[in-house]
C-alpha positions, 0 to 999 in steps of 0.5 A: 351319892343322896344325902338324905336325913330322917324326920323331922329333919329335912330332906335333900333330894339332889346328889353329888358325884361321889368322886368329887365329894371333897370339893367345896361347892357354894350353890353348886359351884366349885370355889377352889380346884376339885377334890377327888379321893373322898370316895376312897373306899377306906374312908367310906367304909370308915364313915359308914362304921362310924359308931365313936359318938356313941362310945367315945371312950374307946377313942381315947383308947384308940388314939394311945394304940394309933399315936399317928392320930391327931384329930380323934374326931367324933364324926366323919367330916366332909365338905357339904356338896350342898352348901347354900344349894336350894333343891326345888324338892327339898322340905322346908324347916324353921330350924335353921340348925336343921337346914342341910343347905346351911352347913359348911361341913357335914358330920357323918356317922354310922347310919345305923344311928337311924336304926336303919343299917342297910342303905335303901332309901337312896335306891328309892328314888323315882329316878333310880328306876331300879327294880331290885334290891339285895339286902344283907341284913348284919344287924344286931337287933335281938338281944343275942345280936341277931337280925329281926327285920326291924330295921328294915321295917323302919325303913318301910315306915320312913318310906310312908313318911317320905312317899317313897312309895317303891318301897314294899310292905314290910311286916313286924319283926314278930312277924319275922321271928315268928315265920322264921323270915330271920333265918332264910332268903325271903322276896318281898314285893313280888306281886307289885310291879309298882315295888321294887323287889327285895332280896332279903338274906339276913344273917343267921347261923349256917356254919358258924355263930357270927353274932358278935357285938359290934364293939368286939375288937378282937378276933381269933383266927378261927373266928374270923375264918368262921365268920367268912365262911358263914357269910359264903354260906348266906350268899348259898344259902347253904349249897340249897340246889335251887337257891342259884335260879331261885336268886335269877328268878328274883332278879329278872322277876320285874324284867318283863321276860318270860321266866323258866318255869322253875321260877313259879316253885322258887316264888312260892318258895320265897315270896312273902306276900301280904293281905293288903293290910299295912304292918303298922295296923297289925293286919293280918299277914300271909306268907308263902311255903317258906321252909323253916331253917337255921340262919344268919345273923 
């Protein structure tokens, strides 16, 4: 697991091993016997969903439901597998309330507090040598809780920060309104071996209208069979015949291996390609033959 936090705040280049998050560490060394379990994935999808600092008011409502809770917490509390460790690639602060190194304890919440829902930054990192992402997009960012791309045009403007540079052009959610990006499969990427390659499959209406509000606490049964089997048609892309080689085209793209030849129509298809100017300076922008349809959120 890569701990990483957003400006101004410093960044951690250095990780833990997930099965040990529990454990507290001083300079790397355990201080008592390990702890295992932290990596529960009941806990790490909670710790991830974590929105109650932001609507502390359904905690209490929660806890008079839950009367097994006992510390009705704000926050997801873990012992920091960085205390007092110094990373030779850290940034520097002058705040030492920003200083991850200086903390006993870690508070997380949901990290779409960063405006950035998909966890790509840590799949980022030089030393991860990953050539391909697959990015389902769930956010709510239009006003009808739908997926505009903003949030992954904030991850490529912190990857600038950052000099994270594996990390692809990414146009303006107008752009993505406009071209119908938020609405289809779309590769971004593809021409720049020097980029990983993003599978972008934003969540849109095929089958079912699955944009909820995420504090919507009750689901009937139809919707939640609704909402399934509209995510089942974003995997398929709605049963498209060539959607299975075009999803093999995009992942074997930076492979190094001779492609079947069907890939060139899949790429012209979903490829979304740019002239050179970055997002941020409005420059203009090119995309391939993408066919305009109905999508998910």
């Amino acid at each position: 697991m890569l701990y990483y936090s957003t400006p101004p705040l410093p960044l951690a280049l250095t990780s833990c091993k997930a099965a040990y998050l529990g454990t507290s560490l001083n300079n790397g060394i355990p201080q008592d016997q390990c702890v295992t379990n932290f990596d529960n994935l009941g806990f790490v999808l909670g710790t991830s969903s974590n929105l109650a600092n932001l609507a502390s008011s359904l905690i209490d409502e929660v806890s008079k439901i839950l009367t097994f809770v006992t510390d009705p917490s704000e926050f997801a509390s873990y012992p920091n597998p960085f205390y007092n460790y110094i990373s030779s690639t850290s940034s520097p602060t002058l705040d030492p309330s920003n200083n991850i190194s200086a903390q006993q304890t870690l508070s997380l919440v949901d990290g779409g507090e960063s405006w950035q829902n998909n966890p790509i930054f840590p799949l980022l990192q030089p030393s991860r040598n990953i050539s391909v992402i697959v990015v389902n997009d769930n956010s709510a960012d239009t006003l009808t809780n739908w997926p505009d791309g903003s949030e992954l045009q904030r991850t490529y403007n912190q990857s600038l920060i950052r000099n994270l540079t594996r990390m692809p052009p990414i146009p303006l959610n107008t752009i993505f309104e406009s071209q119908g990006l938020n609405q289809h499969a779309t590769f971004f990427g593809c021409n720049d071996t020097s980029k990983v390659t993003i599978i972008y499959l934003p969540m849109a209406n095929f089958s079912f209208m699955s944009n909820y509000s995420t504090y919507t606490a009750n689901y009937t049964s139809s919707a939640q069979a609704g909402v399934i089997a509209n995510g089942n048609e974003i995997a398929t892309q709605g049963g498209q015949i060539d959607w299975p080689t075009c999803l093999g085209c995009g992942l074997m793209m930076k492979t190094g291996q001779t492609l079947p030849t069907e890939c060139t129509a899949c790429f012209e298809k979903h490829c979304w390609d740019w002239d050179g100017a970055l997002p941020s300076g409005r420059g203009s922008y090119m995309k391939r033959s993408h066919k305009k349809r109905h999508g998910f959120r």
